[in-house]
LUMSEDREN-169654 format. One record per atom (N, C-alpha, C): residue number from 1; residue in one letter; z negated, x negated, y. Coordinates in Angstrom, 1 decimal. Layout:
R, NUM, a, Z, X, Y;
...
% end
This chain:
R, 1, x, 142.5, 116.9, 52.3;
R, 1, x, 141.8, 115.9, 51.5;
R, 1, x, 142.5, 114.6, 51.7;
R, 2, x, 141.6, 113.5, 51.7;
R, 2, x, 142.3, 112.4, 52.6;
R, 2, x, 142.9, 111.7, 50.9;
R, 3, x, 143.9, 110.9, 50.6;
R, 3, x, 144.6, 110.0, 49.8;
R, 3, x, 144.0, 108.7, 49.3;
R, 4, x, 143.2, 108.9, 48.3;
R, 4, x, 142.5, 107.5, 47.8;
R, 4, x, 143.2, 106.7, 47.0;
R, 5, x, 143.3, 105.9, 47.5;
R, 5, x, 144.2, 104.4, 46.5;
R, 5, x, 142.7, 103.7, 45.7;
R, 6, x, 142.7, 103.5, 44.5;
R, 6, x, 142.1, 103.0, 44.1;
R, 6, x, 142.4, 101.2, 43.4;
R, 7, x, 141.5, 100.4, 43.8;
R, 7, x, 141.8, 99.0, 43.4;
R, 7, x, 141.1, 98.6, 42.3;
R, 8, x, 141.3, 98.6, 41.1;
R, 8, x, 140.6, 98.3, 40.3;
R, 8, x, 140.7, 96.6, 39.7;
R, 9, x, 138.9, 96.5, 39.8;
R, 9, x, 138.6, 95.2, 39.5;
R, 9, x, 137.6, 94.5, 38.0;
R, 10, x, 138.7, 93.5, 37.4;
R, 10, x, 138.3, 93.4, 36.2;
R, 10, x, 138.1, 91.9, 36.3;
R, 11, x, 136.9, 91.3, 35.1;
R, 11, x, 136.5, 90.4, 35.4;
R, 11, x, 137.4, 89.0, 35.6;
R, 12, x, 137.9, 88.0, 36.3;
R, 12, x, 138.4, 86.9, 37.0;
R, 12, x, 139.3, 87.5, 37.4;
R, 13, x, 139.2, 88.9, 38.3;
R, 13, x, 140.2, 89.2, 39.2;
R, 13, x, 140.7, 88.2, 40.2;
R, 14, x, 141.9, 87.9, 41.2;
R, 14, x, 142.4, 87.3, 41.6;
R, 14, x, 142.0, 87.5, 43.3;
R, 15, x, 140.8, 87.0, 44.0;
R, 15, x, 139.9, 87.5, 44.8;
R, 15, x, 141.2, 87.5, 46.5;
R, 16, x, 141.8, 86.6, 46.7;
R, 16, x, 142.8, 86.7, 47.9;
R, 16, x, 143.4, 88.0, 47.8;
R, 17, x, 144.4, 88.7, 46.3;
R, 17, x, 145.0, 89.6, 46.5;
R, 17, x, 144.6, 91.0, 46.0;
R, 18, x, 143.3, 91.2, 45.6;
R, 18, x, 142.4, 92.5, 45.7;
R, 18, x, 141.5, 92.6, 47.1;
R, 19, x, 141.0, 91.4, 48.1;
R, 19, x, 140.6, 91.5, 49.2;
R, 19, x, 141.5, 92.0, 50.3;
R, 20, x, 142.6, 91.4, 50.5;
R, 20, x, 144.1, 91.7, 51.3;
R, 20, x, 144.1, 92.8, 51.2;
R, 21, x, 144.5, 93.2, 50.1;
R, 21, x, 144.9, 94.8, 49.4;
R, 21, x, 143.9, 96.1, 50.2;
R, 22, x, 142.9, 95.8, 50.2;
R, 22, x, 141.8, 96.3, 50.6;
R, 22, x, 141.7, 96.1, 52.3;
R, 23, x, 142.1, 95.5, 52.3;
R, 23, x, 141.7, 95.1, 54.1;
R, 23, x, 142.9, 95.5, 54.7;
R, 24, x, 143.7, 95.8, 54.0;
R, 24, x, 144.9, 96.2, 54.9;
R, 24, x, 145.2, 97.5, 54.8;
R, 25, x, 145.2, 97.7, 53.6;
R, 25, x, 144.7, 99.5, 53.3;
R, 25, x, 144.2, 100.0, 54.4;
R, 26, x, 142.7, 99.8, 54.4;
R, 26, x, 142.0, 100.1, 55.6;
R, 26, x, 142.4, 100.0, 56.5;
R, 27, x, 142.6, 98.6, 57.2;
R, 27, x, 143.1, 98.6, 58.6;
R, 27, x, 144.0, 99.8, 58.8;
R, 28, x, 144.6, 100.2, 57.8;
R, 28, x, 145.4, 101.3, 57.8;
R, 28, x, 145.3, 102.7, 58.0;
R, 29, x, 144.1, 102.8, 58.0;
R, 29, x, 143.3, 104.2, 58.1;
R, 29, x, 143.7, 104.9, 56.9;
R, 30, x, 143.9, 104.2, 55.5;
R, 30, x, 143.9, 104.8, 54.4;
R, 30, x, 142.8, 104.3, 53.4;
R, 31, x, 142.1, 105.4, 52.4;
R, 31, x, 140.8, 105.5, 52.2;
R, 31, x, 140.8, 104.8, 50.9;
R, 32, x, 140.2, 103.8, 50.3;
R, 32, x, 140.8, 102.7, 49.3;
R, 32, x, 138.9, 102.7, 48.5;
R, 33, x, 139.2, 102.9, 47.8;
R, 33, x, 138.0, 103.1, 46.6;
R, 33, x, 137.8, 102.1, 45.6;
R, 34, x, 137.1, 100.5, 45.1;
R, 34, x, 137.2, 99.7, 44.2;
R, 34, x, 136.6, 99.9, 43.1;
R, 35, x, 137.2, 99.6, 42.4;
R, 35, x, 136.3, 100.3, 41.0;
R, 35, x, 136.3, 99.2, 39.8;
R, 36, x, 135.4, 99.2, 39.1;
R, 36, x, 135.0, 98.4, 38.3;
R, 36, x, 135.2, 98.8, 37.2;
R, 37, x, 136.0, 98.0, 35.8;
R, 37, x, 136.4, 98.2, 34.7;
R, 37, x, 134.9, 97.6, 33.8;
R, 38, x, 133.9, 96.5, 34.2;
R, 38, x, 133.5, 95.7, 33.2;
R, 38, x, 132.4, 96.8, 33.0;
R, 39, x, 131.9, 98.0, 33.3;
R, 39, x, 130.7, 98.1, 33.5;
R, 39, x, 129.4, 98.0, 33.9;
R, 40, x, 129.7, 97.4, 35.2;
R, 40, x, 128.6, 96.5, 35.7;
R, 40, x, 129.8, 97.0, 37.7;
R, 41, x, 128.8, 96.9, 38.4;
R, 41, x, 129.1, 97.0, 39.9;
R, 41, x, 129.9, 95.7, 40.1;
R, 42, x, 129.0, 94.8, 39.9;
R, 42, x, 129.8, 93.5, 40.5;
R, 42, x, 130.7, 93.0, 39.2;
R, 43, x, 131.5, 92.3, 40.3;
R, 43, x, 132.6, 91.9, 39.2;
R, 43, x, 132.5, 90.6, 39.9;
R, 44, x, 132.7, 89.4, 39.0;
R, 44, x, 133.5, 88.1, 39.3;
R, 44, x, 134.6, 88.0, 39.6;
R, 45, x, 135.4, 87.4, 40.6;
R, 45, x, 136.5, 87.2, 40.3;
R, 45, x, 136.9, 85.4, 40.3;
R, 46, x, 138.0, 85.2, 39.7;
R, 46, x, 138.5, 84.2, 38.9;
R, 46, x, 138.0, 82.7, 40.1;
R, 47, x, 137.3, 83.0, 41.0;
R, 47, x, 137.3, 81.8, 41.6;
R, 47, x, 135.7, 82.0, 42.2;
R, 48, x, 135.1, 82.8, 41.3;
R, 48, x, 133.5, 83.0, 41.3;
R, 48, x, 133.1, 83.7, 42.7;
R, 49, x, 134.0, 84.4, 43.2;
R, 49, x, 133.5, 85.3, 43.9;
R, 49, x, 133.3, 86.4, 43.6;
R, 50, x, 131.8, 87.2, 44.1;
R, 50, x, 130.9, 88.2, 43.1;
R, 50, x, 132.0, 89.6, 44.4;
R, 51, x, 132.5, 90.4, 43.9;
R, 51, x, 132.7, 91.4, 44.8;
R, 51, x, 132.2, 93.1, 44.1;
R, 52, x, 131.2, 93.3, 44.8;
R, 52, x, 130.7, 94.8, 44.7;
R, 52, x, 131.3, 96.0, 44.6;
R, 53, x, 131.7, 96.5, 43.6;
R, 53, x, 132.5, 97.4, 43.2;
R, 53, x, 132.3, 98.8, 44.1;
R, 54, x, 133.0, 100.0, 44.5;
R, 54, x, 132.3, 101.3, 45.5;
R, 54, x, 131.9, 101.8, 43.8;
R, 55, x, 132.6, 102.2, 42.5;
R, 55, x, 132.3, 102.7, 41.7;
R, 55, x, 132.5, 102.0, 40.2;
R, 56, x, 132.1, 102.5, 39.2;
R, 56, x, 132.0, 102.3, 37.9;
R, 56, x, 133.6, 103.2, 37.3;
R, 57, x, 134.5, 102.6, 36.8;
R, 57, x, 135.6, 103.2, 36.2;
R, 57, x, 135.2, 104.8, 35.3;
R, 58, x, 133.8, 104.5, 34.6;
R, 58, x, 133.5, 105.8, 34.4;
R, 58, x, 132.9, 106.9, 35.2;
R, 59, x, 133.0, 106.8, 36.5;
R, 59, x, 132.2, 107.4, 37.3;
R, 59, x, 133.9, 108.2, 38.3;
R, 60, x, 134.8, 107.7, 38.1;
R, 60, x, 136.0, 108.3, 39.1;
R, 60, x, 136.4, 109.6, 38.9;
R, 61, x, 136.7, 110.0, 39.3;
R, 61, x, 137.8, 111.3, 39.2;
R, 61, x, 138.8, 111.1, 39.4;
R, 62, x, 139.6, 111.0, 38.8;
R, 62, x, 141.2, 110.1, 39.0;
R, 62, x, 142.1, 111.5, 39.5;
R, 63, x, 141.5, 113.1, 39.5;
R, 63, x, 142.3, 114.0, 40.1;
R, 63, x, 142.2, 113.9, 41.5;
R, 64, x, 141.1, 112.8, 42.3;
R, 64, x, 141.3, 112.6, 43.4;
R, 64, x, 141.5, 111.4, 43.9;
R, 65, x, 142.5, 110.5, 43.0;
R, 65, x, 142.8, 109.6, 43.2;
R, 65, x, 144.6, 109.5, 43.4;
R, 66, x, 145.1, 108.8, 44.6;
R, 66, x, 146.2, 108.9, 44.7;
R, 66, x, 147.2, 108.3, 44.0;
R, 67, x, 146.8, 106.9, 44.2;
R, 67, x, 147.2, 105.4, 43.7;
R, 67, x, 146.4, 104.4, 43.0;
R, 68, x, 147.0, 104.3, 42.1;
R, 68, x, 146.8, 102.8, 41.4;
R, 68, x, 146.6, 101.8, 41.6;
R, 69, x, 146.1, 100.8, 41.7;
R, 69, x, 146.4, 99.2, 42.2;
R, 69, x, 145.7, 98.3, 41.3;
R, 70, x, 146.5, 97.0, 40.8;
R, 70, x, 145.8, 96.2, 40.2;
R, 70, x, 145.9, 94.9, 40.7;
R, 71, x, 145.0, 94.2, 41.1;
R, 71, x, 145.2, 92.6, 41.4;
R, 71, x, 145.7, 91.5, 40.2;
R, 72, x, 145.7, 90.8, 40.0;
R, 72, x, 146.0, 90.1, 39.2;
R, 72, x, 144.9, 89.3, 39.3;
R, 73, x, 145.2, 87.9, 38.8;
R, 73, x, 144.2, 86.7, 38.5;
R, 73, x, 144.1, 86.7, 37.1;
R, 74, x, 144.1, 85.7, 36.4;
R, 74, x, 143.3, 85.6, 34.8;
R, 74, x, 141.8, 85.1, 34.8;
R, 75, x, 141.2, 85.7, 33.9;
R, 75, x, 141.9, 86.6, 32.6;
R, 75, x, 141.6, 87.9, 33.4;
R, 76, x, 141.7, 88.3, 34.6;
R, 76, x, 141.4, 90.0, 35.6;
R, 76, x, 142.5, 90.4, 34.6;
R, 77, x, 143.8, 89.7, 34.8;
R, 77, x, 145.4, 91.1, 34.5;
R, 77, x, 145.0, 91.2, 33.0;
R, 78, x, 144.5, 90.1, 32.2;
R, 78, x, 144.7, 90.3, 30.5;
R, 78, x, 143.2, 91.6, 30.6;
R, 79, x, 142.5, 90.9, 31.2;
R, 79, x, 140.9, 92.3, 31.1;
R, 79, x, 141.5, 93.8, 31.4;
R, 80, x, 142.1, 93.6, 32.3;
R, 80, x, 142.9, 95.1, 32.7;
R, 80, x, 143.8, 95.8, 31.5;
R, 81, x, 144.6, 94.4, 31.3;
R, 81, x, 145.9, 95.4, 30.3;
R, 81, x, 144.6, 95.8, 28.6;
R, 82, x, 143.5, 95.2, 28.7;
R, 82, x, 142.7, 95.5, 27.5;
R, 82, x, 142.2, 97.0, 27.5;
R, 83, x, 141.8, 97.4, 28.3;
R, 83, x, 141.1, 98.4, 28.9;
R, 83, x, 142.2, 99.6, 28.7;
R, 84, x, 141.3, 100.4, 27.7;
R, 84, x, 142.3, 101.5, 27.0;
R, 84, x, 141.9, 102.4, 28.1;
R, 85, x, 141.0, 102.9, 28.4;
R, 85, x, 140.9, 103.5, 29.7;
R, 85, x, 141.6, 104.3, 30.7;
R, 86, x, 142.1, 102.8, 31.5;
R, 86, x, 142.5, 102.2, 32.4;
R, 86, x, 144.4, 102.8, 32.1;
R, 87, x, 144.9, 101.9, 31.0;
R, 87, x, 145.6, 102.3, 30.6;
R, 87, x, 146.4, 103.7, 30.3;
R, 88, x, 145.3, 104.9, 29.8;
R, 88, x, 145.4, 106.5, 29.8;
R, 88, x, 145.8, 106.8, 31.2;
R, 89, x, 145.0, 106.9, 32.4;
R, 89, x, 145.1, 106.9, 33.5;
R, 89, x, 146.4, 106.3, 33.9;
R, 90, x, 146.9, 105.0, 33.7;
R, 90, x, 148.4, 104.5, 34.4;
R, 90, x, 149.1, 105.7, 33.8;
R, 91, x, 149.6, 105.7, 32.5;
R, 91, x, 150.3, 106.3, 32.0;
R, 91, x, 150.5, 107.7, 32.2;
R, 92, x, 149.6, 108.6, 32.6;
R, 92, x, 149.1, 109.9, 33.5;
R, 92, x, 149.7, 110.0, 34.3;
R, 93, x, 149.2, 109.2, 35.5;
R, 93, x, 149.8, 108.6, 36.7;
R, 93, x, 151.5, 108.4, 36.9;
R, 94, x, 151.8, 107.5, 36.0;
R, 94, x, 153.0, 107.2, 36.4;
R, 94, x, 153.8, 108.8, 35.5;
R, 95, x, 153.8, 108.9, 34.5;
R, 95, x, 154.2, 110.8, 33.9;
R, 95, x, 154.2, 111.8, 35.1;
R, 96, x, 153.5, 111.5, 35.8;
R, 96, x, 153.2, 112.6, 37.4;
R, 96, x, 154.0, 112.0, 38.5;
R, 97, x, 154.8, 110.8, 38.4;
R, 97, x, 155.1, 110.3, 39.2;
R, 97, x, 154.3, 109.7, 40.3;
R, 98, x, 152.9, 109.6, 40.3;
R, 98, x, 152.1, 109.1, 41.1;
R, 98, x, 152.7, 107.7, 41.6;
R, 99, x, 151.8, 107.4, 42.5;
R, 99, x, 152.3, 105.8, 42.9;
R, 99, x, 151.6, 104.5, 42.0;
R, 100, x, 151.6, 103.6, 41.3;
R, 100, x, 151.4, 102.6, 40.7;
R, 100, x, 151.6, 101.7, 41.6;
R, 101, x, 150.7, 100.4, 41.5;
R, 101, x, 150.8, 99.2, 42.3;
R, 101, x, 150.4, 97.9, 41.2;
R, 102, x, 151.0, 96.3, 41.1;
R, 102, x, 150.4, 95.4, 40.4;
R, 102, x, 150.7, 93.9, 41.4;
R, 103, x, 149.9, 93.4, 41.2;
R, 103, x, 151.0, 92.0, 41.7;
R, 103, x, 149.9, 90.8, 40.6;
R, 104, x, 151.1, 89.8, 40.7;
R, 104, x, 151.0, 88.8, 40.0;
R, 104, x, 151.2, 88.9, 38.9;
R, 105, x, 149.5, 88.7, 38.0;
R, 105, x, 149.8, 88.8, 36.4;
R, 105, x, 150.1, 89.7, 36.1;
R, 106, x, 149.1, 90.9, 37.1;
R, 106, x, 148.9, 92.4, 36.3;
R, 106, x, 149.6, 93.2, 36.5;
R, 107, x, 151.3, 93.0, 36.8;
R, 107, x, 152.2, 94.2, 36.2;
R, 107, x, 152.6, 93.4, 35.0;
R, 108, x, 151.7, 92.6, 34.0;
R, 108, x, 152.3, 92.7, 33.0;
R, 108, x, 151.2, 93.9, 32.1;
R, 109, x, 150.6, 94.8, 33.0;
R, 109, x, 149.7, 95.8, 32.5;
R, 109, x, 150.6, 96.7, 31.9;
R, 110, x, 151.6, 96.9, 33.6;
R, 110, x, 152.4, 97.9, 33.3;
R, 110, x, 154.1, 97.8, 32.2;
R, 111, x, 154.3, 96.3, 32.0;
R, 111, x, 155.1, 96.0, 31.2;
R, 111, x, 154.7, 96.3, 29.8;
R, 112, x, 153.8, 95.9, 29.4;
R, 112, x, 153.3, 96.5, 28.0;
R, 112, x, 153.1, 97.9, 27.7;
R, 113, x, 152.8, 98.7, 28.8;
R, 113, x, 152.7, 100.2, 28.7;
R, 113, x, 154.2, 100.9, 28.4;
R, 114, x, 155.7, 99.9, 28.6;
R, 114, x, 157.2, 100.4, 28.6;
R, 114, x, 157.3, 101.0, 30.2;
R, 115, x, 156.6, 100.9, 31.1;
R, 115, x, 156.9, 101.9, 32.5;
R, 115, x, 157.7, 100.6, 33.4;
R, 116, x, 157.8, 99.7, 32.8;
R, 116, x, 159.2, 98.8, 33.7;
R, 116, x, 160.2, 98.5, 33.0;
R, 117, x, 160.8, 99.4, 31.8;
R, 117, x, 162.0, 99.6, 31.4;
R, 117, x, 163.8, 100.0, 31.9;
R, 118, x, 164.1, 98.8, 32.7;
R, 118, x, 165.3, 99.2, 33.3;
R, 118, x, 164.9, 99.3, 34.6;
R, 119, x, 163.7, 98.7, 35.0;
R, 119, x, 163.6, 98.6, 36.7;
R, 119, x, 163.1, 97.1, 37.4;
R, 120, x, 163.5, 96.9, 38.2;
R, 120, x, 163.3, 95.7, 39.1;
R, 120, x, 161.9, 95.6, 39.4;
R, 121, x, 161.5, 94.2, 38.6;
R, 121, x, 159.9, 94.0, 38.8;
R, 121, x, 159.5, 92.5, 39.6;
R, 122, x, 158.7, 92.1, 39.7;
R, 122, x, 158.0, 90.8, 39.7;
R, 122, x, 157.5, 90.8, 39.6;
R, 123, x, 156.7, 89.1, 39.0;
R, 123, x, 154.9, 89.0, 38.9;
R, 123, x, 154.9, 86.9, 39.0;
R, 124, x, 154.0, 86.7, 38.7;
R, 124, x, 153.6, 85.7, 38.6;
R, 124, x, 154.4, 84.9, 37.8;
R, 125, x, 154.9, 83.3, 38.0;
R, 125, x, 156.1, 83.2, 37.2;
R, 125, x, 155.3, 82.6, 36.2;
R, 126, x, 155.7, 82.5, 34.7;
R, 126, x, 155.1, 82.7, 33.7;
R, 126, x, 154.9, 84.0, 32.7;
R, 127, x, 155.3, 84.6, 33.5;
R, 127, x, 154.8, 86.2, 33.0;
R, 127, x, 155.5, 87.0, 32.9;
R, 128, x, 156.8, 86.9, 33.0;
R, 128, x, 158.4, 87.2, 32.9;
R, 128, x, 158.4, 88.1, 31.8;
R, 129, x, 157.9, 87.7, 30.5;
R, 129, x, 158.2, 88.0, 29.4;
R, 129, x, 157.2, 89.2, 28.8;
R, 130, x, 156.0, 89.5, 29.8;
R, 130, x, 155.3, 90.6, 29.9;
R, 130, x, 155.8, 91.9, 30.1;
R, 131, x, 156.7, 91.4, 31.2;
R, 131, x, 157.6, 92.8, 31.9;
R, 131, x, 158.7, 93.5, 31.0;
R, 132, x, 157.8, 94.0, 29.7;
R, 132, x, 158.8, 93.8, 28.8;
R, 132, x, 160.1, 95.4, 28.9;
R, 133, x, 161.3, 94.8, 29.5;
R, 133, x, 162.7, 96.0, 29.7;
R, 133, x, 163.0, 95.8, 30.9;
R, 134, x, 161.9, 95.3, 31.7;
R, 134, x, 162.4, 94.8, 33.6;
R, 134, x, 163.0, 94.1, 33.8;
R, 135, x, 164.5, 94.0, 34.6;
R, 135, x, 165.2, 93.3, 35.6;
R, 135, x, 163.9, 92.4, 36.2;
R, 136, x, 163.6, 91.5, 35.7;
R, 136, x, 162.6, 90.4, 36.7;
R, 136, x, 163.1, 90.1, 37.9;
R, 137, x, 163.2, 89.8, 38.9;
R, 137, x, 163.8, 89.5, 40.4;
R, 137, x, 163.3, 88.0, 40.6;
R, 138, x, 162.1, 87.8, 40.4;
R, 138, x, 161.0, 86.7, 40.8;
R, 138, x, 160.9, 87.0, 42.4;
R, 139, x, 161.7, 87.8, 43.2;
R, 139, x, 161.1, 88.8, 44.9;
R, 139, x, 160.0, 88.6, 44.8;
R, 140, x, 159.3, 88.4, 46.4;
R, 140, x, 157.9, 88.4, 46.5;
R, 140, x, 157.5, 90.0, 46.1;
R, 141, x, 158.1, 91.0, 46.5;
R, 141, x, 157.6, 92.3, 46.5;
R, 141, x, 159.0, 93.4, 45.7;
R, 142, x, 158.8, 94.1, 44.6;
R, 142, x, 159.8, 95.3, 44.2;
R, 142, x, 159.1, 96.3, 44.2;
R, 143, x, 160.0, 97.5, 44.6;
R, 143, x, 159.7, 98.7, 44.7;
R, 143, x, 160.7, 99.4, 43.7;
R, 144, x, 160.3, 100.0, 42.5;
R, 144, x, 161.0, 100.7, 41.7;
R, 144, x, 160.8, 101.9, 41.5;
R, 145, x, 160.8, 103.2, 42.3;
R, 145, x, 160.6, 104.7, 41.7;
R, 145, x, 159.2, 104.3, 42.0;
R, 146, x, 158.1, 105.1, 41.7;
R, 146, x, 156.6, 105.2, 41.9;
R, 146, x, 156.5, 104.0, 41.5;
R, 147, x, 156.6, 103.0, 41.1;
R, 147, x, 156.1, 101.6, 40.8;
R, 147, x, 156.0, 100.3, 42.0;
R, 148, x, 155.4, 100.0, 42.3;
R, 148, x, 155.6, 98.5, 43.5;
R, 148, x, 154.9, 97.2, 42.9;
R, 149, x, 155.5, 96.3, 42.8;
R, 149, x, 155.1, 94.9, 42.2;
R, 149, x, 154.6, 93.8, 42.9;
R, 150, x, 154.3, 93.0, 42.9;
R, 150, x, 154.0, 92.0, 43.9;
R, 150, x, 154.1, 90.6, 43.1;
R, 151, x, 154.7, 89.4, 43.9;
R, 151, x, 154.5, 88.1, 42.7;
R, 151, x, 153.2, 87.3, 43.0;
R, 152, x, 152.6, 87.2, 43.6;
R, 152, x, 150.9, 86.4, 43.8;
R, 152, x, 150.4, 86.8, 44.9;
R, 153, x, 149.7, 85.8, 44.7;
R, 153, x, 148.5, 85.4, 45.7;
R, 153, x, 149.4, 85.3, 47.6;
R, 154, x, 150.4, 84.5, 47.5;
R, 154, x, 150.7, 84.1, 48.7;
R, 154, x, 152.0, 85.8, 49.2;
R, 155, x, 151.7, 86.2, 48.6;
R, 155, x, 152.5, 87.8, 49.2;
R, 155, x, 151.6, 88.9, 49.3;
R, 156, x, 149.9, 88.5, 49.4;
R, 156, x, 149.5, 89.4, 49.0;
R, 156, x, 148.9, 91.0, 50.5;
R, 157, x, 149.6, 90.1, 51.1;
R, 157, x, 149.8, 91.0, 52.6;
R, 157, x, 150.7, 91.6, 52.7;
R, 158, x, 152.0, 90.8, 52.5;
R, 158, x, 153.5, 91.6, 52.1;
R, 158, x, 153.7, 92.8, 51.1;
R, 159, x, 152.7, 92.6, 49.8;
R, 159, x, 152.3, 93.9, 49.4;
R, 159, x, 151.5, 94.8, 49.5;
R, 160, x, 150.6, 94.7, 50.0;
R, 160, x, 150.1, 95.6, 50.6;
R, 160, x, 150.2, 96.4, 51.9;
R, 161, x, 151.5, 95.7, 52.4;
R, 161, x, 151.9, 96.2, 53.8;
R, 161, x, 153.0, 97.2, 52.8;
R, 162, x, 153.6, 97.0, 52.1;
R, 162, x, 154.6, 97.6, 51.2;
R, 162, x, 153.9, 99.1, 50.3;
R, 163, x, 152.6, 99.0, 49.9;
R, 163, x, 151.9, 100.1, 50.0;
R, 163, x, 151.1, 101.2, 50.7;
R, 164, x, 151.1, 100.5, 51.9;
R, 164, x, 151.0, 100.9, 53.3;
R, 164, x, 152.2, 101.7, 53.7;
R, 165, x, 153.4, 101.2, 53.7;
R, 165, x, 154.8, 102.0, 53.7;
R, 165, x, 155.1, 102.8, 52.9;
R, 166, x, 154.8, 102.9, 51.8;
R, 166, x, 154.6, 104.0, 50.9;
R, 166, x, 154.1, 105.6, 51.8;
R, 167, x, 152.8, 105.5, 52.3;
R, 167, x, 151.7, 106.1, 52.3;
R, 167, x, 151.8, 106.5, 54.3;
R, 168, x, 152.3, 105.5, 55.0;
R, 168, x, 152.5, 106.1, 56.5;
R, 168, x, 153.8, 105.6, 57.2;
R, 169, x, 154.7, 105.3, 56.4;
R, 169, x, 156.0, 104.7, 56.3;
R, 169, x, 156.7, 103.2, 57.0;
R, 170, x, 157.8, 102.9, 57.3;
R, 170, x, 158.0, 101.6, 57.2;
R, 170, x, 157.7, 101.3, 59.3;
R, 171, x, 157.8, 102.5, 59.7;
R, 171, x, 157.5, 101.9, 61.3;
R, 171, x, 156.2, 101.7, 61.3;
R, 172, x, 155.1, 102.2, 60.9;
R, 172, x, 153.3, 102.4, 60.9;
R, 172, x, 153.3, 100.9, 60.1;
R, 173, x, 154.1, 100.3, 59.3;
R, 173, x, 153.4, 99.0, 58.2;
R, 173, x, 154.1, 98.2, 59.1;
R, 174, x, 155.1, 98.2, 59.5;
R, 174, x, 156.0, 97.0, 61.1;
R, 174, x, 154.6, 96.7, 62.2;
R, 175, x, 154.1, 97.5, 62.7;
R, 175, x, 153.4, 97.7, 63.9;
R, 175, x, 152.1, 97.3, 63.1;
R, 176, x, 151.9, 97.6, 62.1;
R, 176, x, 150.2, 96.7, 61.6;
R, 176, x, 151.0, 95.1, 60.7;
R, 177, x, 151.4, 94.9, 60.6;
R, 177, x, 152.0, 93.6, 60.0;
R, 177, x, 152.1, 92.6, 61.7;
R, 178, x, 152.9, 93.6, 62.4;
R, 178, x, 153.4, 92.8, 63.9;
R, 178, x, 151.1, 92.5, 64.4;
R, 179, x, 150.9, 93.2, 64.2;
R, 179, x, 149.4, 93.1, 64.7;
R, 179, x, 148.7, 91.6, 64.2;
R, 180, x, 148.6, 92.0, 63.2;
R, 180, x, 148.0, 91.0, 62.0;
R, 180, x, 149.3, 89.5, 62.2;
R, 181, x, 150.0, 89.8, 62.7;
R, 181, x, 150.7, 88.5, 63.0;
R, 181, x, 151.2, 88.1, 61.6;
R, 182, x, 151.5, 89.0, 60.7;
R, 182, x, 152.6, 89.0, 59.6;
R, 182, x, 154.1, 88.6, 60.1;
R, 183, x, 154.6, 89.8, 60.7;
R, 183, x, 156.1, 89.7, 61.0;
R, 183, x, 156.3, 88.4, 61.6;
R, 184, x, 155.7, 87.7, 62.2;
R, 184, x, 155.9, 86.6, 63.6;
R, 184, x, 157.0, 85.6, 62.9;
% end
């Protein structure tokens, strides 16, 4: 059974780093599922781009879901950390040790949940005080135990190549980064 990373998109998601995220997954030959928190297929994201969700948050089966992933953008990360949901699911997730992903605003989803208590985070600067018990770094990318962080929009390749290394390790994410003319 192949490994589904799911990207979940809530409304003024942050469209550079839920698109990246997705496109490099794939490029990846890893099977990346987007799912929509508002109830509706399409979601807006924060710079009025409409992107078509694969599913409805109520529609997933999260027992065939590998990974987590949240984009950021406002109000996407504040719509996400609302979403009691969403929330059940991280908390599951991260208790199983599953993999967790945020960048930008939206590990302050997972700061308010307590799951970055005493680990090395980053997010968008501003939002420091979300991560509430995390060593903040301000690093474009942290990897903490099942947790991986991202700080914006302009790392949003560097994280997702970092979740790519997770999932086919760090020589398979060198060789697609070297491709894409990341590493150069």
């Amino acid at each position: 059974m192949d490994k589904v990373i799911a990207v979940h998109l809530a409304e003024g998601f942050e469209e550079i780093e839920a698109v990246s995220i997705i496109d490099v997954l794939r490029r990846a030959g890893l099977k990346v599922v987007t799912v929509s928190v508002t109830g509706q297929p399409e979601v807006k994201g924060a710079h009025d781009i409409i992107i078509t969700a694969d599913k409805l948050f109520e529609e997933v089966n999260y027992s065939t879901i590998e990974m987590i992933v949240l984009p950021g953008g406002m109000p996407g990360a504040k719509n996400l950390k609302n979403h009691s949901g969403l929330n059940a699911q991280i908390l599951d997730f991260n208790k199983s040790g599953k993999p967790l992903g945020a960048i930008c605003a939206a590990p302050m989803v997972f700061g308010n949940l307590g799951l970055l208590k005493g680990k090395n985070a980053t997010c968008f600067p501003g939002f420091e005080s979300e991560l509430k018990g995390a060593n903040v770094t301000g690093n474009a990318v942290e990897v903490a135990d099942n947790i991986i962080t991202g700080k914006g929009a302009g790392v949003a390749i560097q994280f997702a190549l970092k979740i790519m290394e997770h999932f086919k390790g760090q020589k398979a994410a060198n060789e697609l980064g070297n491709r894409m003319v990341v590493n150069q």
